[in-house]
C-alpha positions, 0 to 999 in steps of 0.5 A: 500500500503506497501512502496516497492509497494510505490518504485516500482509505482513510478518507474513505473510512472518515466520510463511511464513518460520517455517513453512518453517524447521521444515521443516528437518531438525536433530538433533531430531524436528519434525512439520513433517519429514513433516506435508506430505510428499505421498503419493497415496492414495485417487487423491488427493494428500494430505499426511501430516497428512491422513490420520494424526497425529503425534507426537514421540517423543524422541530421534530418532523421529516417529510417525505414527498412520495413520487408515486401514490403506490408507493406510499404504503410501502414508505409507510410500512417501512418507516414504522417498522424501522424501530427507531420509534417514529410516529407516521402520518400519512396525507395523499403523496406526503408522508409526515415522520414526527421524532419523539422527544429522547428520554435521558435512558435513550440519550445514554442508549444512542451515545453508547451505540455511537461510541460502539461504531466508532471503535470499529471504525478505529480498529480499521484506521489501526488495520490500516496502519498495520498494513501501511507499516508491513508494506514499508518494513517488506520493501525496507527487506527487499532494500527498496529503501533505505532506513531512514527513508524507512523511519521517515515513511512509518513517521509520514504513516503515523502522522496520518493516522493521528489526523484520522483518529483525530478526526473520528474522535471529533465527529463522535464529540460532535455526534455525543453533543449532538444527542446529549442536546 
């Protein structure tokens, strides 16, 4: 693994990681709740963002504009039975979500699960770094590069490495933040 495939995992792992956080119920509505909720529809699964659009409403409500009439059962269905414990409220082709008020218990819930994903994604940035650091010490082996281009590259690769966990443990104060509101 050279070190702009190095850059661009890890930036890969960063954004994943993002995405799956927005995932994450807090006190306030986020498209990324329900946009991949999957329903079957037309006998396809699809996922909401599929076959509607969606928009927020402060304070507590999602809507989602179903394209297709037919469909709005299915988006219906799939969002109550998501387990997140979001009210439905369905009127033509405009379907209303509305988000509960978070108990302390569930607050404390969430933050654990948050914190739960974010260590795998750690324990990815430290798989990476393994790897990163085998490739160097194997062509320092096969006298690729010398040992101080060696300690140099490993230095380079560790320096990364901080900035991605850095970043991870932003976005997890943010997201802990975020629910604790």
């Amino acid at each position: 693994m050279n070190l702009e495939e190095l850059k661009v995992k890890l930036n890969e792992l960063k954004e994943a990681l993002k995405k799956e956080l927005a995932g994450f119920r807090a006190n306030r509505p986020n498209a990324g709740l329900v946009e991949d909720i999957k329903i079957v529809c037309y006998d396809q699964t699809m996922t909401i963002k599929q076959v509607g659009s969606i928009s927020i409403v402060p304070p507590r409500e999602i809507q989602v504009q179903v394209w297709d009439k037919a469909a709005t059962g299915a988006v219906v269905k799939g969002i109550e039975s998501s387990g997140m414990g979001l009210t439905v409220q369905s009127d033509g082709n405009l379907i209303r979500v509305y988000l509960p008020e978070l108990s302390q218990e569930r607050r404390q819930e969430l933050s654990k699960k948050v914190k739960q994903v974010v260590e795998q994604y750690r324990i990815q940035i430290r798989h990476l770094r393994d790897e990163a650091n085998k490739d160097i010490q194997a062509s320092f082996d096969r006298r690729e590069m010398g040992e101080d281009q060696k300690f140099k590259t490993k230095e380079f690769v560790q320096k990364e490495i901080d900035k991605a966990n850095e970043a991870v443990e932003n976005l997890l104060v943010a997201k802990i933040k975020e629910i604790e509101e």
